[in-house]
Biopython code that builds the backbone (N, CA, C, O; Angstrom):
import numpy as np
from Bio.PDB.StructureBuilder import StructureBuilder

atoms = [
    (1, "UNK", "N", (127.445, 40.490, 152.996)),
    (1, "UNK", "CA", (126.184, 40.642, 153.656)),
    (1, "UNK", "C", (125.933, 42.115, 153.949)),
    (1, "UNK", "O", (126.679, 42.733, 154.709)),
    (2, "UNK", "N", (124.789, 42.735, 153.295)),
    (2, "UNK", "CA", (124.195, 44.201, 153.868)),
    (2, "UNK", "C", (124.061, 44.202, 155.082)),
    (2, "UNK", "O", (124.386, 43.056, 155.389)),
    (3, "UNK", "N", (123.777, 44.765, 156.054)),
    (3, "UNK", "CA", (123.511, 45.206, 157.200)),
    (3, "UNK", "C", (122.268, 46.373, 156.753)),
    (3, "UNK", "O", (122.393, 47.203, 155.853)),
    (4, "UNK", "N", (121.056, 46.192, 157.634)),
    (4, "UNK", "CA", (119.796, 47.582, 157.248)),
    (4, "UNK", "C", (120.207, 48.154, 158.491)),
    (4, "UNK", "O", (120.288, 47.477, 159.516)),
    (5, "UNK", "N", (120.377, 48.945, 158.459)),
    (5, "UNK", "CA", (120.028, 50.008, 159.875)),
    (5, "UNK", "C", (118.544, 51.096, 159.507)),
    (5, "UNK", "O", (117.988, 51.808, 158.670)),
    (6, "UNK", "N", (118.511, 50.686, 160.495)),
    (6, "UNK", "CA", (117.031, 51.749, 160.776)),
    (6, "UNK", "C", (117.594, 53.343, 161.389)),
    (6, "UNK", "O", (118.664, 53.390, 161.996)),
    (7, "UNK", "N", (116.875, 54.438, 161.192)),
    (7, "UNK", "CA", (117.324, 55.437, 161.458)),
    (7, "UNK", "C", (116.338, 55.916, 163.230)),
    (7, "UNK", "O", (115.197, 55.474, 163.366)),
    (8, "UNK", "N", (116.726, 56.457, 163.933)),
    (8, "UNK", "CA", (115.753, 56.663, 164.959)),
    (8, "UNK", "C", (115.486, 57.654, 164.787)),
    (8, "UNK", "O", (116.367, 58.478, 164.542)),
    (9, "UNK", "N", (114.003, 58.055, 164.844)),
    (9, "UNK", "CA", (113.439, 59.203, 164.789)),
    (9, "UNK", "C", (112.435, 59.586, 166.167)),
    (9, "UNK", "O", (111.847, 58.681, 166.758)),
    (10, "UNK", "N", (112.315, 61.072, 166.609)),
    (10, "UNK", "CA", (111.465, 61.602, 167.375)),
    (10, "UNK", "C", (110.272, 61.603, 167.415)),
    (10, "UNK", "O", (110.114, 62.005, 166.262)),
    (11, "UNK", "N", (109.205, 61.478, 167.813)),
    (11, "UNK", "CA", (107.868, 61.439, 167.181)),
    (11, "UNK", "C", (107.795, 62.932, 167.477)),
    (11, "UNK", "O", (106.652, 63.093, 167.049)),
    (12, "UNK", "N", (108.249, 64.434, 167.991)),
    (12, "UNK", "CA", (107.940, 65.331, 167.908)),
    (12, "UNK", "C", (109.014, 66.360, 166.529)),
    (12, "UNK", "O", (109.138, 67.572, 166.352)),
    (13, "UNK", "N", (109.429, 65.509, 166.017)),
    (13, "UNK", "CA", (110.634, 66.173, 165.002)),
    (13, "UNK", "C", (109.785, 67.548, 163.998)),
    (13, "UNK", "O", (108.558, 67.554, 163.902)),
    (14, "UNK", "N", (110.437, 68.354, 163.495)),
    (14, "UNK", "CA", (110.314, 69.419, 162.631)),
    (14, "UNK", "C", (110.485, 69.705, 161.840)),
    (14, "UNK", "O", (111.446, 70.452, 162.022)),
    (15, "UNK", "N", (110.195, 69.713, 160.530)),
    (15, "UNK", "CA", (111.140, 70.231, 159.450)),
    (15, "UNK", "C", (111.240, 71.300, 159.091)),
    (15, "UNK", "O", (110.553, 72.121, 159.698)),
    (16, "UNK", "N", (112.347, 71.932, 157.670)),
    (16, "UNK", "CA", (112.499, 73.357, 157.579)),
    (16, "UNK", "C", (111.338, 74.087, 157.654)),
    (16, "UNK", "O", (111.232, 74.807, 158.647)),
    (17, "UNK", "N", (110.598, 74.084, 156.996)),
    (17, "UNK", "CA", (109.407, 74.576, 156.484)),
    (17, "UNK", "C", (108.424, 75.120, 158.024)),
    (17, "UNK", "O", (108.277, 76.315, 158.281)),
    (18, "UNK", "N", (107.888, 74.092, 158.831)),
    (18, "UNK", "CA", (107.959, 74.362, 160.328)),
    (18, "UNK", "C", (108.649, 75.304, 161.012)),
    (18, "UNK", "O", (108.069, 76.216, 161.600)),
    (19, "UNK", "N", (110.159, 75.147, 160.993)),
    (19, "UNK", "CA", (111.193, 76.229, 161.609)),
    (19, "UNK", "C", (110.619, 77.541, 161.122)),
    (19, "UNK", "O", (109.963, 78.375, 161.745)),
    (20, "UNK", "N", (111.136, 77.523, 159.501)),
    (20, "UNK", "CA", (110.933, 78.808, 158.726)),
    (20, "UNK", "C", (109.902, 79.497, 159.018)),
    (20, "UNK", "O", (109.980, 80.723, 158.930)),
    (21, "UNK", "N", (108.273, 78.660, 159.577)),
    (21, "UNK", "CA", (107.158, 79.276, 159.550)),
    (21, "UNK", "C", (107.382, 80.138, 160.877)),
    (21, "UNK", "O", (107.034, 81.318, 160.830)),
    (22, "UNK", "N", (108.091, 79.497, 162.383)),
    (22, "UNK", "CA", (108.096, 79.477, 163.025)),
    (22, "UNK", "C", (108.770, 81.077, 163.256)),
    (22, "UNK", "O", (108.109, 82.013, 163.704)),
    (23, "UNK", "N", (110.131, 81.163, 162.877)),
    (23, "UNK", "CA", (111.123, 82.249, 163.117)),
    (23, "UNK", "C", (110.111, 83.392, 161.859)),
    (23, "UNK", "O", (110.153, 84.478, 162.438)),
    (24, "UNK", "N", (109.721, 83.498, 161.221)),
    (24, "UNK", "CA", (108.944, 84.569, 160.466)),
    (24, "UNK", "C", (107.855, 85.017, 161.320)),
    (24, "UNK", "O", (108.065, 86.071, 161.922)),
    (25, "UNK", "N", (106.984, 84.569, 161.461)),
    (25, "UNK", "CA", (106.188, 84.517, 162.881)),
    (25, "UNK", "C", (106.322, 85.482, 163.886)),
    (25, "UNK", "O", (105.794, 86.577, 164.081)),
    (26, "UNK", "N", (107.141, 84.821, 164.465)),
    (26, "UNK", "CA", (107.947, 85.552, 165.620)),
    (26, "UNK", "C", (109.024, 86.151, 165.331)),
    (26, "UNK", "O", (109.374, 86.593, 166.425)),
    (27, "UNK", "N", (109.801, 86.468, 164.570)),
    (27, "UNK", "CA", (110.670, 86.899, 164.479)),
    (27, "UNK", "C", (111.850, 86.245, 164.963)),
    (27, "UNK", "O", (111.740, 85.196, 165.598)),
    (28, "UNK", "N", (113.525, 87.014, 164.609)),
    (28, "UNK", "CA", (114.827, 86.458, 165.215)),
    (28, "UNK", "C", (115.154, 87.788, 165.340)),
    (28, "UNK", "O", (114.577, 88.740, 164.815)),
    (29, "UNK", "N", (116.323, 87.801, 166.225)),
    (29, "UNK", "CA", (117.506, 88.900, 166.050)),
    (29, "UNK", "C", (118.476, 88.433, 166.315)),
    (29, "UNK", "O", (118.707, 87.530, 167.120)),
    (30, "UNK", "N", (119.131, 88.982, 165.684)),
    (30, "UNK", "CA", (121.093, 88.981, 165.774)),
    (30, "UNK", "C", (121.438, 89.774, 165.527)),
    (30, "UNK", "O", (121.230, 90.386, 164.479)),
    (31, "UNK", "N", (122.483, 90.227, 166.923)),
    (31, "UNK", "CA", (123.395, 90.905, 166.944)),
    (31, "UNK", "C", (124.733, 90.821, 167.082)),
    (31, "UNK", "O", (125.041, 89.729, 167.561)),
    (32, "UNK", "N", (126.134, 91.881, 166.747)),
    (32, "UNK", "CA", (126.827, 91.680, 166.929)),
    (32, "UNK", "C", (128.051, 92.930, 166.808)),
    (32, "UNK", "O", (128.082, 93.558, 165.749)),
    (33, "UNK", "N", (128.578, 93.114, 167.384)),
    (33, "UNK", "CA", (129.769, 94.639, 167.364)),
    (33, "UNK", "C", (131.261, 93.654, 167.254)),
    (33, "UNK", "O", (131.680, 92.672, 167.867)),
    (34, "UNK", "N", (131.809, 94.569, 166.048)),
    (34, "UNK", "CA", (133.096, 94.214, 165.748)),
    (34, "UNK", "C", (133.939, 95.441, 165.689)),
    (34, "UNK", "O", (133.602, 96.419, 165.022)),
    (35, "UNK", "N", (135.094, 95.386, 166.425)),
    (35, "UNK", "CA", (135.993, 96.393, 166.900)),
    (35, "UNK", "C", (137.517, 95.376, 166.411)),
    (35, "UNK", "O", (137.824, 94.233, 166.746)),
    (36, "UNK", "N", (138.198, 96.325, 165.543)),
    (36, "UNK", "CA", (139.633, 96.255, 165.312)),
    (36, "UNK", "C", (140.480, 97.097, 166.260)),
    (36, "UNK", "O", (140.524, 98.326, 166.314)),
    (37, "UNK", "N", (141.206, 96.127, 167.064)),
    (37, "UNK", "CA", (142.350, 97.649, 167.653)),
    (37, "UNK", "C", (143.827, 97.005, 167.014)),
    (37, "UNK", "O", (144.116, 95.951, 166.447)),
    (38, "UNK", "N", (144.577, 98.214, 167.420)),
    (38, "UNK", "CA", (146.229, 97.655, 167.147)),
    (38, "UNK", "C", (146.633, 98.584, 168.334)),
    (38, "UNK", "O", (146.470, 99.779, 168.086)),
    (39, "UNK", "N", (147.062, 98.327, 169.408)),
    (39, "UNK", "CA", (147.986, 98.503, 170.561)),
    (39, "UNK", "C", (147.076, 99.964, 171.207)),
    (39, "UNK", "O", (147.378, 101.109, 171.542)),
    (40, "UNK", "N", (145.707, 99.055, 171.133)),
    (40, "UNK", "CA", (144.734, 99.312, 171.818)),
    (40, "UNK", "C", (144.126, 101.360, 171.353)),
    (40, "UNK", "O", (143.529, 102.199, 172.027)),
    (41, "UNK", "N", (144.713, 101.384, 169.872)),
    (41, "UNK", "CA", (144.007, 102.238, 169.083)),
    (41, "UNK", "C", (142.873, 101.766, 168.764)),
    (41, "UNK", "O", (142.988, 100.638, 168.285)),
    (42, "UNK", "N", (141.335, 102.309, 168.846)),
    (42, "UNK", "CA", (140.362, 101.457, 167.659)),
    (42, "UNK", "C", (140.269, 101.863, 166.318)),
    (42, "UNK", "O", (140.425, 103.067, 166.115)),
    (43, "UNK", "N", (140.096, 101.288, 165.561)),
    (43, "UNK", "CA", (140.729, 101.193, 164.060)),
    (43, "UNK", "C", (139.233, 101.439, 163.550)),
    (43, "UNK", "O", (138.775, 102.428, 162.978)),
    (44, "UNK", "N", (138.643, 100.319, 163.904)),
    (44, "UNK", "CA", (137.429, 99.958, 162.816)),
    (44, "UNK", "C", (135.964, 99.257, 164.186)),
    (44, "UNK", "O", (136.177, 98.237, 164.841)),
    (45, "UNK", "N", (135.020, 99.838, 164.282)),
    (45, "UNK", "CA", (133.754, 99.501, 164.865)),
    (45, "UNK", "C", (132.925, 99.427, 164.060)),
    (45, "UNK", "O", (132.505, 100.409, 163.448)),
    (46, "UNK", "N", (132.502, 98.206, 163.886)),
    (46, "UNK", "CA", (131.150, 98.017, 163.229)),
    (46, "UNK", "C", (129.940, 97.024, 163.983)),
    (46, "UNK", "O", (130.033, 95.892, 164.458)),
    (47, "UNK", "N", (128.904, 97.859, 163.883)),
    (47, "UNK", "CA", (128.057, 97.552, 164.445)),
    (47, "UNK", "C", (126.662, 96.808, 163.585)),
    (47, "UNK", "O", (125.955, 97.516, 162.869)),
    (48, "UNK", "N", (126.366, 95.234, 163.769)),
    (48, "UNK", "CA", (125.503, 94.552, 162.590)),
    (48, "UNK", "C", (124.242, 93.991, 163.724)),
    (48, "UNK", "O", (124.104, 93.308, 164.739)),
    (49, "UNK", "N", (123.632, 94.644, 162.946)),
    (49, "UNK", "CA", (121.827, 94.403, 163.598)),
    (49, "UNK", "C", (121.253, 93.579, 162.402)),
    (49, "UNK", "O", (121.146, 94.017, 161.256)),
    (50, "UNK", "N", (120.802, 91.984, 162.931)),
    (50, "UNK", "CA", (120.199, 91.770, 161.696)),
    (50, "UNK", "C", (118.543, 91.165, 162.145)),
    (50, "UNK", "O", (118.587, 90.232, 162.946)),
    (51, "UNK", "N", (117.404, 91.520, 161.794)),
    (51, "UNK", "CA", (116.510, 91.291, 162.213)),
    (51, "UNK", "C", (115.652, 90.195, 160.698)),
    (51, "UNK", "O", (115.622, 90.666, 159.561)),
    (52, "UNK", "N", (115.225, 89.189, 160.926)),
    (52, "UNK", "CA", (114.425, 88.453, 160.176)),
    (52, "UNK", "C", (112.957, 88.159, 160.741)),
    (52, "UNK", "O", (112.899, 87.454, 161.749)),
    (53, "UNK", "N", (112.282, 88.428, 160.425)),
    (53, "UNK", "CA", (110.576, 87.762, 160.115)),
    (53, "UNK", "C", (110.072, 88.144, 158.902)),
    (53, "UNK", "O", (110.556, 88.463, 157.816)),
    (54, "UNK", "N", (108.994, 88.034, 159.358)),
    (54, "UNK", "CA", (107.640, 88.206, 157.899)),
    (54, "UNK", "C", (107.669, 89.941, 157.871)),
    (54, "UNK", "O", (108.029, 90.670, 158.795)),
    (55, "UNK", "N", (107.023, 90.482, 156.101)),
    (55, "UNK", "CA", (106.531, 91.677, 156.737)),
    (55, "UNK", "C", (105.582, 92.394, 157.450)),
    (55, "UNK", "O", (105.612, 93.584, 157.765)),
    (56, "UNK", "N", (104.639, 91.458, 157.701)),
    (56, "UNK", "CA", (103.639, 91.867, 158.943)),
    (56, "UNK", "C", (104.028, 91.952, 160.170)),
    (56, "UNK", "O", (103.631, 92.727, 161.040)),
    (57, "UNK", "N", (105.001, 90.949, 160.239)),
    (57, "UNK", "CA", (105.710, 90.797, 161.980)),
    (57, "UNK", "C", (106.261, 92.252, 162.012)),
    (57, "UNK", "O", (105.831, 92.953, 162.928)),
    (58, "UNK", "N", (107.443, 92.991, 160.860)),
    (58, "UNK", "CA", (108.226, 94.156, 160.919)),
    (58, "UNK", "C", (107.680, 95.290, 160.876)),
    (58, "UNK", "O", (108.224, 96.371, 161.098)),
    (59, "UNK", "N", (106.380, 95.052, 160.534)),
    (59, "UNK", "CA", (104.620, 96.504, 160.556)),
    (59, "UNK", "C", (104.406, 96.486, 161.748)),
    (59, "UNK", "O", (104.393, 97.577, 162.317)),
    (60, "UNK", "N", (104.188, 95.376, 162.464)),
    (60, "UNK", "CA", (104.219, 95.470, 163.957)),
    (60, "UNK", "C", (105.135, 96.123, 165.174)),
    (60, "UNK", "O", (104.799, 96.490, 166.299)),
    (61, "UNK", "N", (106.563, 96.125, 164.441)),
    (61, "UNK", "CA", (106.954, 96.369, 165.191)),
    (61, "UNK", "C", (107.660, 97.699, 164.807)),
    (61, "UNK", "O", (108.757, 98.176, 165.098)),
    (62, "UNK", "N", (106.837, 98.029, 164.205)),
    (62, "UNK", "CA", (107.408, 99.735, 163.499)),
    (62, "UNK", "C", (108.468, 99.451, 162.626)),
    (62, "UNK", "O", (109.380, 100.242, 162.865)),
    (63, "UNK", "N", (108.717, 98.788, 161.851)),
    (63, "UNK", "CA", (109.860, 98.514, 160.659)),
    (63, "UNK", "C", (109.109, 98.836, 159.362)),
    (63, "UNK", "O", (108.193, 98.157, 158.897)),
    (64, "UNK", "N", (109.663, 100.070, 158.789)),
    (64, "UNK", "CA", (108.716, 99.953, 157.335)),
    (64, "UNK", "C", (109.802, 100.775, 156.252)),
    (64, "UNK", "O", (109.567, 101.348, 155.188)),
    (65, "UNK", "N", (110.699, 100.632, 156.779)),
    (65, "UNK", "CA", (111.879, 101.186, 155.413)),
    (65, "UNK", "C", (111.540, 100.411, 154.205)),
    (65, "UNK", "O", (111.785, 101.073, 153.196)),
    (66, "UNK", "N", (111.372, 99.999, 154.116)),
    (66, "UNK", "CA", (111.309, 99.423, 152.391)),
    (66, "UNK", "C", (110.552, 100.062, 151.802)),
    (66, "UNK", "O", (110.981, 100.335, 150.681)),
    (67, "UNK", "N", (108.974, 100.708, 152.149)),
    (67, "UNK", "CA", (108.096, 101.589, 151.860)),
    (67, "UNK", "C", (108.363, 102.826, 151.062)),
    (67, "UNK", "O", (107.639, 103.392, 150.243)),
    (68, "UNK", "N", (109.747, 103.163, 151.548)),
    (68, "UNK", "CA", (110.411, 104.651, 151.111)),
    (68, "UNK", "C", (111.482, 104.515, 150.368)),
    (68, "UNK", "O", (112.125, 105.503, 150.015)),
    (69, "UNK", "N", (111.843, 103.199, 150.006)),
    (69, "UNK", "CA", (113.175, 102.400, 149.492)),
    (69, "UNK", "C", (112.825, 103.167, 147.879)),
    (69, "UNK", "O", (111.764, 102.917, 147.308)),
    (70, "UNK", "N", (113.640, 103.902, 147.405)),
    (70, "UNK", "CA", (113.153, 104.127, 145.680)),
    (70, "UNK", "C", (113.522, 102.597, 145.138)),
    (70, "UNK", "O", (113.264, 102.082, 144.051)),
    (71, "UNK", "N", (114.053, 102.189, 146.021)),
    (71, "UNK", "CA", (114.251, 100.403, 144.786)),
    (71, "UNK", "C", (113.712, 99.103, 145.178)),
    (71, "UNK", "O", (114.023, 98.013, 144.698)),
    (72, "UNK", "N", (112.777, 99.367, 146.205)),
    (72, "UNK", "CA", (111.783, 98.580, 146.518)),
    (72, "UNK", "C", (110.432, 98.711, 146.451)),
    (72, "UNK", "O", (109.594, 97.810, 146.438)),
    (73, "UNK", "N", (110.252, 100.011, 146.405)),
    (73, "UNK", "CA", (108.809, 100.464, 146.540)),
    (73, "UNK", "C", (108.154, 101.246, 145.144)),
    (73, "UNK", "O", (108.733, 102.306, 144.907)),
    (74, "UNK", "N", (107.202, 100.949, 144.321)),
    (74, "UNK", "CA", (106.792, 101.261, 143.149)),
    (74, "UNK", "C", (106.179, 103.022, 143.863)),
    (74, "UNK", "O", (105.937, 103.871, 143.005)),
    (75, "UNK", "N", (106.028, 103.328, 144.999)),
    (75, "UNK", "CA", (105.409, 104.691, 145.695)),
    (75, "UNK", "C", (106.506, 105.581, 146.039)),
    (75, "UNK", "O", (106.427, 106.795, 146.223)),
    (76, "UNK", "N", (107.494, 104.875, 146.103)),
    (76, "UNK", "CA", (108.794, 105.988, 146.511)),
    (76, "UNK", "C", (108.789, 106.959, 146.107)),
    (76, "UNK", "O", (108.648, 107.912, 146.873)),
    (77, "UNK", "N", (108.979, 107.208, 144.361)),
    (77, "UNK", "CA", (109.455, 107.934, 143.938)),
    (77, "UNK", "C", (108.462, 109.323, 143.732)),
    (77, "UNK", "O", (108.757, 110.458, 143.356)),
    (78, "UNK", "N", (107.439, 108.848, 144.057)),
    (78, "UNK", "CA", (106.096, 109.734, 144.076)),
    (78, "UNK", "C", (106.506, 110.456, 145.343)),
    (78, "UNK", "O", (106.876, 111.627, 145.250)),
    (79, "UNK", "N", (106.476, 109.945, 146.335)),
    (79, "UNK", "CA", (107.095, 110.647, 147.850)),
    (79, "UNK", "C", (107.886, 111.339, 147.608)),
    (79, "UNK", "O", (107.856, 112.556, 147.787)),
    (80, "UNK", "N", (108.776, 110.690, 147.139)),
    (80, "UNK", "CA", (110.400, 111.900, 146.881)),
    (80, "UNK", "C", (109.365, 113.113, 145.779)),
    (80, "UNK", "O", (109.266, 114.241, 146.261)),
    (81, "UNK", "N", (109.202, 113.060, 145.465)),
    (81, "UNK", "CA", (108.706, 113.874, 144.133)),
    (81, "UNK", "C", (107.788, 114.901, 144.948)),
    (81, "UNK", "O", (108.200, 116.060, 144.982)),
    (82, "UNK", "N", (106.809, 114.661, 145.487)),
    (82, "UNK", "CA", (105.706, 115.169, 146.431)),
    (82, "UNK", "C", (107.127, 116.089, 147.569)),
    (82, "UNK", "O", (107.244, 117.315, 147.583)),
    (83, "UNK", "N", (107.733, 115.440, 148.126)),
    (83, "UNK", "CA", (108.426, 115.689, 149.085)),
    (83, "UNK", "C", (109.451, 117.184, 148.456)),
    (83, "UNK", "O", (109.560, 118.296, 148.971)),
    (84, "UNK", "N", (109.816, 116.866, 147.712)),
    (84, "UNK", "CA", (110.782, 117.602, 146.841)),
    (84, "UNK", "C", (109.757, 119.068, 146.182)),
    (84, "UNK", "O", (110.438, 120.090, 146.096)),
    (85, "UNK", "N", (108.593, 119.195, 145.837)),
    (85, "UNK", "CA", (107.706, 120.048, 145.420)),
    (85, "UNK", "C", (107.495, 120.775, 146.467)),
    (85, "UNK", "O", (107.794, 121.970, 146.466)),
    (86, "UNK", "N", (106.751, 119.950, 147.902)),
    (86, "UNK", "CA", (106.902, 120.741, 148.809)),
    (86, "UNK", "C", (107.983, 121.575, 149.459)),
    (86, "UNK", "O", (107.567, 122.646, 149.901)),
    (87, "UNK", "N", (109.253, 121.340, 149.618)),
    (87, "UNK", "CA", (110.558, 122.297, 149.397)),
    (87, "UNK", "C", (110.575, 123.017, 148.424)),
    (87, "UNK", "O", (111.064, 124.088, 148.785)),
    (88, "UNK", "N", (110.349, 123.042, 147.515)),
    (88, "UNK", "CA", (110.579, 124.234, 146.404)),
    (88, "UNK", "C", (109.549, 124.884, 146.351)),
    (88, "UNK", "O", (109.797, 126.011, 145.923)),
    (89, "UNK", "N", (108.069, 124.675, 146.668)),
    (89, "UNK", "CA", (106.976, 125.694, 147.019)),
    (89, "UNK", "C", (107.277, 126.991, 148.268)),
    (89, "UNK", "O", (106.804, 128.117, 148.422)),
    (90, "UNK", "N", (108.201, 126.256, 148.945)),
    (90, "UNK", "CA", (108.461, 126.655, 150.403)),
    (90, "UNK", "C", (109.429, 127.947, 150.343)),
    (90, "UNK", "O", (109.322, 128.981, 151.003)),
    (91, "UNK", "N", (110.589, 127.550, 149.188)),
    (91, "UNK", "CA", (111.998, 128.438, 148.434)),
    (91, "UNK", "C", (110.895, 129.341, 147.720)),
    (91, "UNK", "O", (110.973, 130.482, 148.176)),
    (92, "UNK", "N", (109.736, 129.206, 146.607)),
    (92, "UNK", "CA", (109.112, 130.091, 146.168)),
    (92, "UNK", "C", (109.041, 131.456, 146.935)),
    (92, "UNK", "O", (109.511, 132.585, 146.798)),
    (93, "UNK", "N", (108.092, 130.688, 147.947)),
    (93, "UNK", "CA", (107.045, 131.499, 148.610)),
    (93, "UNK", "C", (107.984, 132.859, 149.402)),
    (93, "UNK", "O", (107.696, 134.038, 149.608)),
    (94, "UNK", "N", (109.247, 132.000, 149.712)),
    (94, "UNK", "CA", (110.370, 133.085, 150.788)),
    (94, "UNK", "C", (110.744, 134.110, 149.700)),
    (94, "UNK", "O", (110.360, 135.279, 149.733)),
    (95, "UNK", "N", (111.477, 133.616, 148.789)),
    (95, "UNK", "CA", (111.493, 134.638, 147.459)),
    (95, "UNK", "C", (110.493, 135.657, 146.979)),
    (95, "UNK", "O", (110.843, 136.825, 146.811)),
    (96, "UNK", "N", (109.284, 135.262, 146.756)),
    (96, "UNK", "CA", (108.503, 135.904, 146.807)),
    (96, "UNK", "C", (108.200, 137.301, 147.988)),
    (96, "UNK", "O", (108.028, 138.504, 147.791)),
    (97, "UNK", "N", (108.230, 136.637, 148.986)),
    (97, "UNK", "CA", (108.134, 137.374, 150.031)),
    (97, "UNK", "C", (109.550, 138.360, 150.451)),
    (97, "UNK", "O", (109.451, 139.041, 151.472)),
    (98, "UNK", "N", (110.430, 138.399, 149.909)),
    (98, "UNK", "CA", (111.540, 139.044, 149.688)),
    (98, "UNK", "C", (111.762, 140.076, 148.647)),
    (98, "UNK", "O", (112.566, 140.996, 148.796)),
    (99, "UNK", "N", (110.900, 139.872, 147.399)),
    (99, "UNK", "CA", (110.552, 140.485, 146.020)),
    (99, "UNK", "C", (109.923, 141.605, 146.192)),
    (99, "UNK", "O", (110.037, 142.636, 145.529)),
    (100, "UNK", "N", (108.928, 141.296, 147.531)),
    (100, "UNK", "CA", (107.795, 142.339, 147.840)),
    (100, "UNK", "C", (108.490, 143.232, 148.504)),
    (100, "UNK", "O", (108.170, 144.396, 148.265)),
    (101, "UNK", "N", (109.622, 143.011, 149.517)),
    (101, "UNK", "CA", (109.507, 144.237, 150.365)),
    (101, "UNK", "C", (110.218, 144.808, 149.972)),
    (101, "UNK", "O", (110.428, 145.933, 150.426)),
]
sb = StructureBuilder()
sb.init_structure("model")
sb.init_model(0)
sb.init_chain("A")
sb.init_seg("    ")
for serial, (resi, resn, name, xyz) in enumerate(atoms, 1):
    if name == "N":
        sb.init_residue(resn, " ", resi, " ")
    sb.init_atom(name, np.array(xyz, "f"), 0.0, 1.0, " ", f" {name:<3s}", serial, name[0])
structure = sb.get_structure()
C-alpha cells in the first residue's frame, strides 16, 4: 500500500528568483578577516570584503571599478592610452623647458 503525503506549504513562501531579485536590489555584504598565528607570531592576515548587488545598486554606492578594468571595459584601454599621452606630454614639455635654458 502507497501512502500520499501531502507536502505543507506557506502561503507567503519565495522562490530563488524572488530572493535573487531581492539581494541585487538591495544589496549583501560579507565580511570576514583571517589571521594565521603559530605561538602567537602572525603569519598570514587576510582580509575578504565581498559585496553583491546589481550594477546600478554599486553606481549608487560609488562602486565603478570595472569601468577602468582593461578586461572588462571596451573604454579602458582608451583611458590608459589618453592617461599615458598625458604623462609623456608633461616629460616633453619639462625637457623642453630644460633644452631652452
Amino acid at each position: 500500500m502507497a501512502q500520499e503525503r501531502s507536502v505543507a506549504t506557506h502561503g507567503n513562501s519565495t522562490n530563488l528568483a524572488d530572493i535573487l531579485e531581492r539581494v541585487l536590489d538591495k544589496g549583501i555584504v560579507v565580511a570576514g578577516d583571517i589571521n594565521v598565528n603559530i605561538a602567537e607570531i602572525e603569519l598570514i592576515s587576510i582580509k575578504i570584503r565581498l559585496v553583491v548587488c546589481s550594477v546600478d545598486k554599486a553606481k549608487e554606492m560609488g562602486i565603478n571599478w570595472w569601468q577602468n578594468d582593461p578586461y572588462l571595459s571596451t573604454s579602458a584601454p582608451q583611458l590608459q592610452l589618453e592617461q599615458q599621452n598625458k604623462e609623456l606630454m608633461k616629460r616633453i614639455e619639462l625637457l623642453e623647458k630644460k633644452l631652452d635654458q
